[in-house]
Every structure is written in C-alpha cells, then in structure tokens.
BAVOVO-205071 format. One record per residue (C-alpha): residue number from 1; x, y, z. Coordinates in nm, 4 decimals, always signed. Example, Ala and Ser with C-alpha at 12.3 -4.5 7.8 and 13.67 -1.06 7.14 Angstrom:
% residues 2
+-----+----------+----------+----------+
|  nr |     east |    north |       up |
+-----+----------+----------+----------+
|   1 |  +1.2300 |  -0.4500 |  +0.7800 |
|   2 |  +1.3670 |  -0.1060 |  +0.7140 |
+-----+----------+----------+----------+
This chain:
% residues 357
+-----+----------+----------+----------+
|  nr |     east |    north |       up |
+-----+----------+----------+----------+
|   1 |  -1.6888 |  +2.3925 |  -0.1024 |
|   2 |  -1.5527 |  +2.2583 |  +0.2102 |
|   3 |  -1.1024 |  +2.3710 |  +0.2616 |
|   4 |  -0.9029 |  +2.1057 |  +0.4005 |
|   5 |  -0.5300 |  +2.1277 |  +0.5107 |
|   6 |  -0.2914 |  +1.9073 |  +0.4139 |
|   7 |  +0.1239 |  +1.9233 |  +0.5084 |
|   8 |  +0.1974 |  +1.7764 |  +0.1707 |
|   9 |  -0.0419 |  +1.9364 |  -0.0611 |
|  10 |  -0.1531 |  +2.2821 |  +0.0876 |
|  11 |  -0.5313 |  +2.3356 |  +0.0936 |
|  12 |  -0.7731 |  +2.0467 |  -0.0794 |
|  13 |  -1.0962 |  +2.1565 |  -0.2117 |
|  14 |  -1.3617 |  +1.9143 |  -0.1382 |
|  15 |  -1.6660 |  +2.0286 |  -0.3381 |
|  16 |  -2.0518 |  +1.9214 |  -0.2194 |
|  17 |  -2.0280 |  +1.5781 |  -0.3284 |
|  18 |  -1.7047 |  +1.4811 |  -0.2190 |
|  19 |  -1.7938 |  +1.5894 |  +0.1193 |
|  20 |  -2.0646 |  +1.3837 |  +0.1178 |
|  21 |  -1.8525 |  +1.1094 |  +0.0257 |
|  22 |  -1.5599 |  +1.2131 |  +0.2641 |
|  23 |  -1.8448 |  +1.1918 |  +0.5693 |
|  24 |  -1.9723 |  +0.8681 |  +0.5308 |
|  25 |  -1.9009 |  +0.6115 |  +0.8387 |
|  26 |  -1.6636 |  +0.4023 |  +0.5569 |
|  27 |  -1.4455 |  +0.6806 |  +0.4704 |
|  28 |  -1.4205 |  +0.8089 |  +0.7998 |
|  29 |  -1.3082 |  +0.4377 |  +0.9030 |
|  30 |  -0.9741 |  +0.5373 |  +0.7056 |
|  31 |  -0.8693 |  +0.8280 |  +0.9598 |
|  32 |  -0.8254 |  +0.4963 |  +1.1291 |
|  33 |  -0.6258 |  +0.3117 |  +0.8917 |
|  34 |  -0.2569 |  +0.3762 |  +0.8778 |
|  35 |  -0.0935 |  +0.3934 |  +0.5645 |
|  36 |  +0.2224 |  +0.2069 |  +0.6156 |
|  37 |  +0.0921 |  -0.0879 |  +0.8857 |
|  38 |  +0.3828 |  -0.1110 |  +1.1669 |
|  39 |  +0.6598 |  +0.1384 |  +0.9777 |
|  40 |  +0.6004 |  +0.3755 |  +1.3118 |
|  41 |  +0.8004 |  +0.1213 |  +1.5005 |
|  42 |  +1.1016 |  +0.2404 |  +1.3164 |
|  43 |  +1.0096 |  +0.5920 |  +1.1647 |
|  44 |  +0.8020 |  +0.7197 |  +1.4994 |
|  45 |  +0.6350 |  +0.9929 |  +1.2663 |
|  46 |  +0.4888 |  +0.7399 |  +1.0204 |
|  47 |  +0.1811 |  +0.7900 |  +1.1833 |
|  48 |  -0.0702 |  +0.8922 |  +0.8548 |
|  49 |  -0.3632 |  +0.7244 |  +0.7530 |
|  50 |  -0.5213 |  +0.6141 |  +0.4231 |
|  51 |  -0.7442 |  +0.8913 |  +0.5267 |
|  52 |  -0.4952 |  +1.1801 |  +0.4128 |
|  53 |  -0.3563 |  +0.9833 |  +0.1618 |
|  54 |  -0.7052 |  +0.9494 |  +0.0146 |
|  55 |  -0.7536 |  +1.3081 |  +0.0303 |
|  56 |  -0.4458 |  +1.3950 |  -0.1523 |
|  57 |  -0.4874 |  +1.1077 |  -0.4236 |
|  58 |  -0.8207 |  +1.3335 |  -0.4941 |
|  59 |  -0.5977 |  +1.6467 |  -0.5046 |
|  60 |  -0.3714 |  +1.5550 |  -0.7427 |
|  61 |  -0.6634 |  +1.3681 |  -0.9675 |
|  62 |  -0.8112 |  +1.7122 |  -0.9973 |
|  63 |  -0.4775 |  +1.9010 |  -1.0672 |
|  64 |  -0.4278 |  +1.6262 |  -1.3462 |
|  65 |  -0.7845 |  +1.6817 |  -1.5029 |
|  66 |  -0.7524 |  +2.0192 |  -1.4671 |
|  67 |  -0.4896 |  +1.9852 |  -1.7760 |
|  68 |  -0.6835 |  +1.6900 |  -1.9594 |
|  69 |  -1.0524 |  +1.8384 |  -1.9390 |
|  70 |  -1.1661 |  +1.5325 |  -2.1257 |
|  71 |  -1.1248 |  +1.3253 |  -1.8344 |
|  72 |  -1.4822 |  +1.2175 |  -1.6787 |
|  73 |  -1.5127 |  +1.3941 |  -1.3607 |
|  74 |  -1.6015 |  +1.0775 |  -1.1873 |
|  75 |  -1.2992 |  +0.9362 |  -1.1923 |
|  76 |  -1.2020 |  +1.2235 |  -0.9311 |
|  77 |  -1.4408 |  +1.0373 |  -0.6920 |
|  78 |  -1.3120 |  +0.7344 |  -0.7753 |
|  79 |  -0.9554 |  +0.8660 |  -0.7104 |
|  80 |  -1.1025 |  +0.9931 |  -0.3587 |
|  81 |  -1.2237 |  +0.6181 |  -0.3098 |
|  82 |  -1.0152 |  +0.3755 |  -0.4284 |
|  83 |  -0.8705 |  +0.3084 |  -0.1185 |
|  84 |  -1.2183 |  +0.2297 |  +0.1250 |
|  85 |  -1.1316 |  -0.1408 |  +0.0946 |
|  86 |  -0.8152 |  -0.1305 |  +0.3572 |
|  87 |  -0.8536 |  -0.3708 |  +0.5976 |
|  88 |  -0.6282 |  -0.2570 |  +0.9137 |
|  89 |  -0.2936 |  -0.2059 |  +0.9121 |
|  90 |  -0.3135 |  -0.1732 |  +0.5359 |
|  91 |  -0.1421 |  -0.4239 |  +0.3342 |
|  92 |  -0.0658 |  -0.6411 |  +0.6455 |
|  93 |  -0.3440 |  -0.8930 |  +0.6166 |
|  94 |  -0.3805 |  -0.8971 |  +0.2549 |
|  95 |  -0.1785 |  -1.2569 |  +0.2778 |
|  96 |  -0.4836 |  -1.3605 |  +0.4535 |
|  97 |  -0.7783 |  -1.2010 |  +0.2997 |
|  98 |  -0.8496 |  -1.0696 |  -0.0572 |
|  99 |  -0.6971 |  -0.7759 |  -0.1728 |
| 100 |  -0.7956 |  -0.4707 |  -0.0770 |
| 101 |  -0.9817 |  -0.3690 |  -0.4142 |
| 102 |  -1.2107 |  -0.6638 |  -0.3936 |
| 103 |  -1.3007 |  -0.5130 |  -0.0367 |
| 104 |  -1.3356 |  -0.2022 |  -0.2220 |
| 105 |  -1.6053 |  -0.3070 |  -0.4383 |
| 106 |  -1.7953 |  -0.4884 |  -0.1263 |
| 107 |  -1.7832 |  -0.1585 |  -0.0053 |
| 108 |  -1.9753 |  +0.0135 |  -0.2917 |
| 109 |  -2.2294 |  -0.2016 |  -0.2859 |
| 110 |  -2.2869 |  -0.2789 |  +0.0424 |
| 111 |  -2.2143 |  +0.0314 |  +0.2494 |
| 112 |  -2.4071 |  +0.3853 |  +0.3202 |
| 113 |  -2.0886 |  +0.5302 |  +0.0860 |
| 114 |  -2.3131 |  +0.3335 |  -0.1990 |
| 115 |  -2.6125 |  +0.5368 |  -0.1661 |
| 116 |  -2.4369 |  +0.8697 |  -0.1927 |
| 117 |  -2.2403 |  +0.7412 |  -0.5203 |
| 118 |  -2.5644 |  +0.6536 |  -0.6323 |
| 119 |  -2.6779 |  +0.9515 |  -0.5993 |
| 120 |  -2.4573 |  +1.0812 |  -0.9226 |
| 121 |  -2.3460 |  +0.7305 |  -1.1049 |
| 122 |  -2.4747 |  +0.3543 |  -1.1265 |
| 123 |  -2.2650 |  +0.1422 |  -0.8928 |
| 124 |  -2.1358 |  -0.0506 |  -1.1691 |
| 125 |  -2.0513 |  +0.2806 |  -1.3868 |
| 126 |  -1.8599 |  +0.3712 |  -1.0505 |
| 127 |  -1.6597 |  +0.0689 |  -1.0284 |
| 128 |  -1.5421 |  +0.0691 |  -1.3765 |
| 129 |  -1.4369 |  +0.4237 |  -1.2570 |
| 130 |  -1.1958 |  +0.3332 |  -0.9863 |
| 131 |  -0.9789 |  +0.1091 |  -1.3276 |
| 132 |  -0.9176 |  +0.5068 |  -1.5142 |
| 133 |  -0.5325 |  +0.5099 |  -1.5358 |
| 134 |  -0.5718 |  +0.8493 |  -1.3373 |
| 135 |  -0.6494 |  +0.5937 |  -1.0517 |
| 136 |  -0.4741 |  +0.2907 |  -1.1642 |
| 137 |  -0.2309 |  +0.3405 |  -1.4150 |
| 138 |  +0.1549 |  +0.3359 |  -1.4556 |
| 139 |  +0.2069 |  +0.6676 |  -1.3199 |
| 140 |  -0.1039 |  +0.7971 |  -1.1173 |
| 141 |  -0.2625 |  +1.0471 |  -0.8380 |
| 142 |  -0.2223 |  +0.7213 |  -0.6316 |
| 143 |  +0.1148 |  +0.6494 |  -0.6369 |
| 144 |  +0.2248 |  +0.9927 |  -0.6759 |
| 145 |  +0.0574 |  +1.0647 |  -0.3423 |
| 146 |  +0.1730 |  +0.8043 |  -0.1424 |
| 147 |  +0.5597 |  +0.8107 |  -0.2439 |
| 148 |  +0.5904 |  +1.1757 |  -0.1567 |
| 149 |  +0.3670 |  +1.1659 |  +0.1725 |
| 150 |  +0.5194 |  +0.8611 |  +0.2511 |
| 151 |  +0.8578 |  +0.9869 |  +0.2793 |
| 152 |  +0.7145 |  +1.2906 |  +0.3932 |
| 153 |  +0.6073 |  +1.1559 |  +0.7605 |
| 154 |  +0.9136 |  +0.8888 |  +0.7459 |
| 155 |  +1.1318 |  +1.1743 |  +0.7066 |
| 156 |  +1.3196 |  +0.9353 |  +0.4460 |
| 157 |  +1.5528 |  +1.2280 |  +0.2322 |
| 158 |  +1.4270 |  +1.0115 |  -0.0764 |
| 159 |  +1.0516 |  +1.1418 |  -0.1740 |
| 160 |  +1.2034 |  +1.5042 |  -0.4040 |
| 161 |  +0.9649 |  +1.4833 |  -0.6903 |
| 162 |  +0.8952 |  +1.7272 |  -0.8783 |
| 163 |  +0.5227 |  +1.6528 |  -0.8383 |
| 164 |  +0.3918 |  +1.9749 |  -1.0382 |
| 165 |  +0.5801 |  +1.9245 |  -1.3401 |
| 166 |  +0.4837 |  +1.5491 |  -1.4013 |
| 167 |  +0.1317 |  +1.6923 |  -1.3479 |
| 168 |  +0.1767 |  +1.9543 |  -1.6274 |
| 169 |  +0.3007 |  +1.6999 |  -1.8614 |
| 170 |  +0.0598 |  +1.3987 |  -1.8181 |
| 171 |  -0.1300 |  +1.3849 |  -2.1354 |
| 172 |  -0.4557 |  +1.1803 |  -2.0968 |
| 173 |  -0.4953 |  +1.0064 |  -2.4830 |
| 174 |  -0.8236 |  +0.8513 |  -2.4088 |
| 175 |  -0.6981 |  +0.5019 |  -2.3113 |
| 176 |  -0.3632 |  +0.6187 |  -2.0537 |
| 177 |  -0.1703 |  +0.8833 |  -1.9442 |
| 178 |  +0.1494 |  +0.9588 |  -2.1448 |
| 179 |  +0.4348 |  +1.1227 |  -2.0106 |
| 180 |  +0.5228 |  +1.4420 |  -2.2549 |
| 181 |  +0.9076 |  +1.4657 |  -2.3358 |
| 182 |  +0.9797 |  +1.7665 |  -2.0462 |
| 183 |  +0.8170 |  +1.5456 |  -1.7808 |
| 184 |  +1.0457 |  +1.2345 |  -1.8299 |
| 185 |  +1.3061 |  +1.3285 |  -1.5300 |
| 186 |  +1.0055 |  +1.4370 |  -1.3183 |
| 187 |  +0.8818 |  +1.0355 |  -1.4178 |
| 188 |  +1.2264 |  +0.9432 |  -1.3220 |
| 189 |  +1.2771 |  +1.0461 |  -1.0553 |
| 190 |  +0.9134 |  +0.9020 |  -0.9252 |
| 191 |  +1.0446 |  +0.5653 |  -0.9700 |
| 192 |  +1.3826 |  +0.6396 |  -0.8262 |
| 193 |  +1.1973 |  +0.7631 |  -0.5384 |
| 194 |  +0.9987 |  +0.4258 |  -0.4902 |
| 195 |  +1.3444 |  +0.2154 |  -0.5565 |
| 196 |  +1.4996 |  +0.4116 |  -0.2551 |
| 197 |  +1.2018 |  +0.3657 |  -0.0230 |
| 198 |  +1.2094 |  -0.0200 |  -0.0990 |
| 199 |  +1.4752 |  -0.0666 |  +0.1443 |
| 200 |  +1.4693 |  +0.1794 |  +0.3757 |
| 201 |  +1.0607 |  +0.2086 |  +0.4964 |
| 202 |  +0.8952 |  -0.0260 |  +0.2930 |
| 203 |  +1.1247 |  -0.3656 |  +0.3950 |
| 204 |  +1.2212 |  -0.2490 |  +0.7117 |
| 205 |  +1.2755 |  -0.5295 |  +0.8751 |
| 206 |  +1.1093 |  -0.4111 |  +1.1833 |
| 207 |  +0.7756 |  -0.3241 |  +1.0348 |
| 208 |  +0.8031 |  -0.6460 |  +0.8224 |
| 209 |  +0.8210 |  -0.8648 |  +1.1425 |
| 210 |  +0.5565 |  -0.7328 |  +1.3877 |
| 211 |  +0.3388 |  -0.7668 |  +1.0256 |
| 212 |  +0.4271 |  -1.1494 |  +1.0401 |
| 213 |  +0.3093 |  -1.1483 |  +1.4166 |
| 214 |  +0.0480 |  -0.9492 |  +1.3450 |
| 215 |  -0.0803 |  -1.1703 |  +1.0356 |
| 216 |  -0.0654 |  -1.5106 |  +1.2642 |
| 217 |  -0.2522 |  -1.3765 |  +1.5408 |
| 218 |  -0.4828 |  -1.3097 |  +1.3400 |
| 219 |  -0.4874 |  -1.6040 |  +1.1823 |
| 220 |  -0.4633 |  -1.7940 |  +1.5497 |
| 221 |  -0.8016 |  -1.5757 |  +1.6345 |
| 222 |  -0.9684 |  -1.7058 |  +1.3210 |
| 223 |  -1.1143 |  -1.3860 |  +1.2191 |
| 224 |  -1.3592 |  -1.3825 |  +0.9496 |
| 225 |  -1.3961 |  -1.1887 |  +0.6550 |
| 226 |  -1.7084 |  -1.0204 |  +0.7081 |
| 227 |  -1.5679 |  -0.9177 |  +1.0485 |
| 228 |  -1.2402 |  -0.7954 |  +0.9122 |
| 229 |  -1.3408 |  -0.6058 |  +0.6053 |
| 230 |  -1.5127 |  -0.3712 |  +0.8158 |
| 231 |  -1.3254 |  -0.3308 |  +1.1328 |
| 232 |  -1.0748 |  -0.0433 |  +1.1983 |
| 233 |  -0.7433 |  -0.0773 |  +1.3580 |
| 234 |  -0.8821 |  -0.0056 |  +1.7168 |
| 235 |  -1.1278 |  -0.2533 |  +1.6683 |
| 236 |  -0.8711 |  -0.5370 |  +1.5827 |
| 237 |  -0.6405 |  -0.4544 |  +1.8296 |
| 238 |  -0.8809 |  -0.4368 |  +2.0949 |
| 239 |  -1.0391 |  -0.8225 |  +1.9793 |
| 240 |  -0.6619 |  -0.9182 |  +1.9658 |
| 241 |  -0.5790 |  -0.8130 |  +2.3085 |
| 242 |  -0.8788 |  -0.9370 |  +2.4536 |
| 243 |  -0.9032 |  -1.2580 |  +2.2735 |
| 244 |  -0.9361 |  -1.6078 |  +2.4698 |
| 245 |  -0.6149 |  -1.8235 |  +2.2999 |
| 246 |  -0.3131 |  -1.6761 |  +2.5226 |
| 247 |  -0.1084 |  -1.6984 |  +2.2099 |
| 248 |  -0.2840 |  -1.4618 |  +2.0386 |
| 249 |  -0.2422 |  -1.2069 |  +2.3788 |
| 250 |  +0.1345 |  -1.3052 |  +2.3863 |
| 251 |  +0.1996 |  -1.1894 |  +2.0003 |
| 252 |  -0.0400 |  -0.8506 |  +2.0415 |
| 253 |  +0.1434 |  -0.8270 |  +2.3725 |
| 254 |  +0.4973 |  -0.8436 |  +2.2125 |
| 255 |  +0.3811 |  -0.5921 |  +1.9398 |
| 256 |  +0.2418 |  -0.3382 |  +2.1996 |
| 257 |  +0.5364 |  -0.3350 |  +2.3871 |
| 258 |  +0.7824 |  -0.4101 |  +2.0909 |
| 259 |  +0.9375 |  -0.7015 |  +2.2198 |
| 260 |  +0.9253 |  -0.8760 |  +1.8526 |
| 261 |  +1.0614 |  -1.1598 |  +1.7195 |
| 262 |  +1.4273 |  -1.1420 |  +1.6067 |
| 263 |  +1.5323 |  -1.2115 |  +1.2641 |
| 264 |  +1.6662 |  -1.6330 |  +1.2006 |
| 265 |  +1.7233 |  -1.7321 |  +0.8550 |
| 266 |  +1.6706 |  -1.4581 |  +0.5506 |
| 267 |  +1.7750 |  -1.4973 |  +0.1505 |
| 268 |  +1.7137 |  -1.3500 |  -0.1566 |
| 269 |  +1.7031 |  -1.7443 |  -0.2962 |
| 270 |  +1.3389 |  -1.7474 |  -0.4642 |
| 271 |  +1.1360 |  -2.0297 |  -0.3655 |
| 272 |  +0.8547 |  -2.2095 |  -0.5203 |
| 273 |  +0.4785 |  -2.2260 |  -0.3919 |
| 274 |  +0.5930 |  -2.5993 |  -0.3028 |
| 275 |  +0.8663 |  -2.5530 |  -0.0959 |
| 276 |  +0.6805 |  -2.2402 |  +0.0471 |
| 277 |  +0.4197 |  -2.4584 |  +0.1756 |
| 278 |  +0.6452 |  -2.7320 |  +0.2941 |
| 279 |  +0.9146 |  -2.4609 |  +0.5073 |
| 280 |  +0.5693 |  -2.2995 |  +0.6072 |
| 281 |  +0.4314 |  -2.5888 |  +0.7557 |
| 282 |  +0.7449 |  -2.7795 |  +0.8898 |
| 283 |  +0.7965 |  -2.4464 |  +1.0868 |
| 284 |  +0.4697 |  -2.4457 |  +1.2160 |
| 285 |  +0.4787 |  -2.8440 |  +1.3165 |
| 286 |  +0.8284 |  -2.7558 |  +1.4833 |
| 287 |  +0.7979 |  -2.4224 |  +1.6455 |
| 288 |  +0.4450 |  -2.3404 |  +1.6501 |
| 289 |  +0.3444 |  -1.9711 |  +1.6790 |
| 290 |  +0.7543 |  -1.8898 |  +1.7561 |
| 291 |  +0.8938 |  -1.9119 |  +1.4026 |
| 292 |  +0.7304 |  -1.7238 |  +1.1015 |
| 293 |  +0.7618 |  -1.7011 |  +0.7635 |
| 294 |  +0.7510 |  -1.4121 |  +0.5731 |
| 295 |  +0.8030 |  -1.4185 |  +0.2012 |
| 296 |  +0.6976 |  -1.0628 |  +0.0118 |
| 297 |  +0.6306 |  -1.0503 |  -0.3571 |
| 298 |  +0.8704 |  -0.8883 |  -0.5216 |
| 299 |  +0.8533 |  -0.4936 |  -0.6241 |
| 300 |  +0.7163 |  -0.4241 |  -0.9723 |
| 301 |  +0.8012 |  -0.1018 |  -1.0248 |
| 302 |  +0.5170 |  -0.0656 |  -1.2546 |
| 303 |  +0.6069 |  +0.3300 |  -1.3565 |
| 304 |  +0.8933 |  +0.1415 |  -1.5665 |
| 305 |  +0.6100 |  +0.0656 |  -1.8120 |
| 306 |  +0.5037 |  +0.4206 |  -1.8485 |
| 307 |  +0.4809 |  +0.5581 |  -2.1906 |
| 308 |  +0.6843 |  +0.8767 |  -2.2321 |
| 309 |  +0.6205 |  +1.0947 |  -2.5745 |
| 310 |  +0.9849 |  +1.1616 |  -2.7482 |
| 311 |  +0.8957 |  +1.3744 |  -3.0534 |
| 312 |  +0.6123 |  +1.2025 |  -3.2746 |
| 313 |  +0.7228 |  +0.8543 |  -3.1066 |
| 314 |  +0.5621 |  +0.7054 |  -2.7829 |
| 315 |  +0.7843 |  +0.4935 |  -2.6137 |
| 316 |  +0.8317 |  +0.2687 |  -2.2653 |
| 317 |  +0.9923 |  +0.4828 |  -1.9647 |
| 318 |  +1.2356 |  +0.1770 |  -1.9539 |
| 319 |  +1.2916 |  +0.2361 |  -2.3484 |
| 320 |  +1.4238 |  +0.5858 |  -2.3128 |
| 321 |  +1.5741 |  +0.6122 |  -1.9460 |
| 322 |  +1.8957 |  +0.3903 |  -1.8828 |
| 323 |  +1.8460 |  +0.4614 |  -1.4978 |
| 324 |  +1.4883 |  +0.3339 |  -1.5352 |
| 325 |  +1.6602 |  -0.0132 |  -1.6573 |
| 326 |  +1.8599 |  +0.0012 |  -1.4381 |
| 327 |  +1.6120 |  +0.0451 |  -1.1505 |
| 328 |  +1.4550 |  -0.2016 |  -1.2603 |
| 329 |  +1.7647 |  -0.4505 |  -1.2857 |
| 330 |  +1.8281 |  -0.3569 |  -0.9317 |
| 331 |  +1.4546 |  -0.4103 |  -0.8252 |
| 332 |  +1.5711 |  -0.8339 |  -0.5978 |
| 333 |  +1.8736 |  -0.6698 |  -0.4740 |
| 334 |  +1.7178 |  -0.5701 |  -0.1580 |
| 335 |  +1.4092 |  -0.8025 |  -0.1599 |
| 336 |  +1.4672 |  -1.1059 |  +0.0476 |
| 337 |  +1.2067 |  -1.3612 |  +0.2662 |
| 338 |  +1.2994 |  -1.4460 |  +0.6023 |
| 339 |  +1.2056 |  -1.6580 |  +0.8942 |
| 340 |  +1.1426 |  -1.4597 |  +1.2285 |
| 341 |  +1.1598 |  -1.6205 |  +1.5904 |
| 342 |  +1.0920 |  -1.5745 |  +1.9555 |
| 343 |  +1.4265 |  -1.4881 |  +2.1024 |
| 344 |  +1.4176 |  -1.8358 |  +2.3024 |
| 345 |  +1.3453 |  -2.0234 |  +1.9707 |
| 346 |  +1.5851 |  -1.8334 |  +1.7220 |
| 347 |  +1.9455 |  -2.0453 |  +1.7813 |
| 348 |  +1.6945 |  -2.3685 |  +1.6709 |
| 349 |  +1.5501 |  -2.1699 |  +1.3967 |
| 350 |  +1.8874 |  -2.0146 |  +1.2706 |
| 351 |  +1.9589 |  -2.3694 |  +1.1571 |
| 352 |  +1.6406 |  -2.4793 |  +1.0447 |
| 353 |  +1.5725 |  -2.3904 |  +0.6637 |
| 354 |  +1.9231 |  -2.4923 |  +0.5791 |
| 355 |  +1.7842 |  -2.8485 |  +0.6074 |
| 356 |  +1.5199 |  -2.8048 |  +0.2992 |
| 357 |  +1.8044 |  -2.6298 |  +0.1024 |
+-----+----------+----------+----------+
C-alpha cells in the first residue's frame, strides 16, 4: 500500500497493482500533461496535470465501490487509466488528431502499461473496462474529479460540491449509476458547477487563443501521429521552438512570451461544416498563419441525463430539477467561435467574416 497526498482529496491509497500501474513510463508521462492546456495564462495556479487528476478519478472510483461492492474491481484501474491517451496540452490538439480515448487504447496495447494490465485482465477485458459508467457515465469519478480540482487550482469560487454525499447516494444497478432521492442537490449542484466554469476557465478567451496558435503550429510543423501520441508537453514545446519554418518559432515565440493574437470577429451564430471550411480556408488564403479560426463544440452537459431515483420512479436529472433545464437552456449563451489575429492583421480581419455573412 503505497499513501499519496492530494490538496483535493486527502491521502490516496494506491494498493500493489496500482502502483505498478502508476510507475510505468506512460503514466508518469501525465505528471507532464496539464489538465486545462493554456488556462495558466489567465488563472497562474492552473498548473495541475492529468497526473493528479488521474489519481483522484481512482480515489473517488474506490469511495464509490466502496458503497456498490458489486462493482468489478477493475474498473478502479480503469478509472486510474482512462486518461493515458492525452496528447499535450490536453484537449488542445484533439481538432487535429483523434480523440484522446482512441490514444488511450493505442496505449494499452502498445505500451509497457499493457504488460502490467496483463498481468491481472486480457487487454480487451480491460478496454471494455475503461466504458463502466463509474468511468464514463453521466455522473462519474471523472467528472467529479476534474470540476472540483479544476476550480480548486483556478481558484474559480464555483467548484462547492458536496462530493461525499453524491458518493453515498450513487446506486450502481448493474447497467448505470442512479442518483438516490437525497443526492439530487449534491447532482445539482455538479452540473451547476460545470455551467459556471464554462465561461469563466473553460472559454477563457485567453487560453482559447494561444490553443488556436498552438493547434496551427502544430499543424505548420506537420507533426505526425505516432510522434504526437507519445510525446509530453516538454517534448512538443521543445520541437516547436526549435523547429526549421520561422512561423512555427514566431507562434511558440508569441505563446512563451504571451504576446497572442487579439480577438477579431466572434458570434454565437452556428455555422455549418460548409461555411466552416470555406471562412477556414479564405482566412488562410488571405492572412496566412495571422488569422485563426476557432470554433468549439458546444457544452453537453451530459449530467442533465442522469437518472435520479424519486420514490419507486427513476427519472432524468432534467425531469425532476427545473434548474437542471434550465442549465441546460442556458448551455449557447456563453459559447461563441471566433476569429483571432496578429495585432498588425486584426483591423483587416475585424471586417473579414462579415463578407460570408
């Protein structure tokens, strides 16, 4: 049993084969992952890794099982995995590479993390593992974890959840995890947590934009796949700032010493993959590497779809909680695309997209 100390959760246990796990050269990649990209250029703490996050995603798992026994215990491991995938800067670079669960799986099966999960479960027994709604579900150790640490190191006064009592009343009922009736404002308040952080860390415009320089330099450098999905964020900075195309210096550059692009043009109009592609490209044939497009899917707030336990009835969190619906109503009030520019490009780009619209 191996005690690790954690600023959100207290002490983890790791037992013997989660350390095992835990000191593998692919975990340990993640102390070098951070969990919210480029949000430490406007929240200066927001410094954590998917390494912690991990960690306490594996915490909570175990507090969960620890009140649904029937629960395989390998979804624990799974729980402490599900995250190995990341490429750097987290999310970032997931517009130009697969998601990060499909790295995930490469992972598995291709790294020394493989052998050691082989050493208790098949690899494909694993990977149906890392789908158990205590990983990947509605309301799970995963999210749970990350909204609370989240606003935790971003000091944002919108991560109070009442963390233990949603634990105590998450009923496992073989197929999902059902909120009982006295954990519903505990659920509620989860979601109203991720609503808040929307707007405030999660679209922060400043993160958002050195992410859109970030994404075409990499894209400039024409980075593979196989060299990306197993790189850390020292490694990709380091190719970035060393790299031969002197636009790709100039954008790393900018990001080191936060000289970034300035907001042009940004709506809340939602576009279609046609005109996408056309603003994308017409920006690109105008501006070049100056003028980016960013345009985030939308939030799904996917606790909304929760089921909660009212009496003998099992019901939608959205069913039974008019703030939930509302939430939810709320969810493209603060999601908007934008086009960024160089500071000598941006009174030409202001004016730009109008043309298309």
């Amino acid at each position: 049993m191996k005690l690790v100390h954690d600023p959100v959760h207290g002490y983890i246990e790791l037992d013997e084969f989660a350390r095992k796990l835990v000191d593998t050269p692919e975990f340990q990649r993640l102390r070098r992952i951070t969990q919210l990209g480029f949000a430490f250029l406007a929240y200066p703490s927001a410094r954590h890794t998917r390494f912690e996050h991990s960690l306490g995603t594996f915490h909570l798992a175990k507090k969960i099982r620890a009140h649904n026994p029937e629960i395989e215990e390998g979804a624990l491991y799974a729980a402490l995995l599900h995250d190995i995938g990341h490429y750097p800067f987290s999310h970032t670079l997931e517009g130009l590479y697969p998601r990060h669960e499909e790295n995930t799986l490469w992972v598995i099966e291709h790294g020394s993390v493989g052998d050691v999960i082989k050493e208790n479960y098949s690899t494909q027994e694993f990977k149906k593992l890392l789908k158990h709604p205590i990983v990947s579900g509605d309301i799970d150790a995963d999210r749970m974890d990350y909204l609370v640490r989240d606003a935790y190191y971003t000091g944002a006064a919108y991560g109070v959840v009442d963390l233990e009592r949603l634990v105590r009343n998450l009923k496992f009922d073989g197929k999902m995890l059902v909120v009982e009736e006295k954990g519903i404002m505990a659920a509620q308040n989860l979601l109203l947590s991720r609503a808040m952080m929307y707007p405030t860390v999660y679209f922060h415009h400043t993160a958002k934009i050195a992410e859109a320089m970030l994404r075409k330099a990499v894209e400039i450098e024409g980075i593979s796949l196989e060299e990306i999905r197993i790189m850390d964020e020292i490694d990709l900075v380091s190719r970035l700032r060393s790299s031969e195309k002197p636009e790709v210096r100039e954008l790393i550059r900018a990001i080191d010493d936060r000289k970034l692009y300035k907001r042009a043009y940004c709506s809340n109009r939602e576009l279609d993959e046609k005109t996408i592609s056309t603003l994308k490209r017409e920006l690109q044939e105008e501006f070049g590497y100056s003028a980016l497009l960013d345009y985030p899917p939308k939030p799904k707030y996917e606790e909304r779809n929760a089921f909660v336990k009212i009496g003998s009835e099992t019901k939608r969190l959205s069913e039974v909680s008019p703030l939930v619906r509302s939430l939810v109503e709320m969810k493209d009030v603060y999601w908007r695309w934008c086009v960024y520019a160089r500071e000598d490009v941006r009174e030409d780009v202001e004016a730009f997209p109008k043309k298309l619209f």
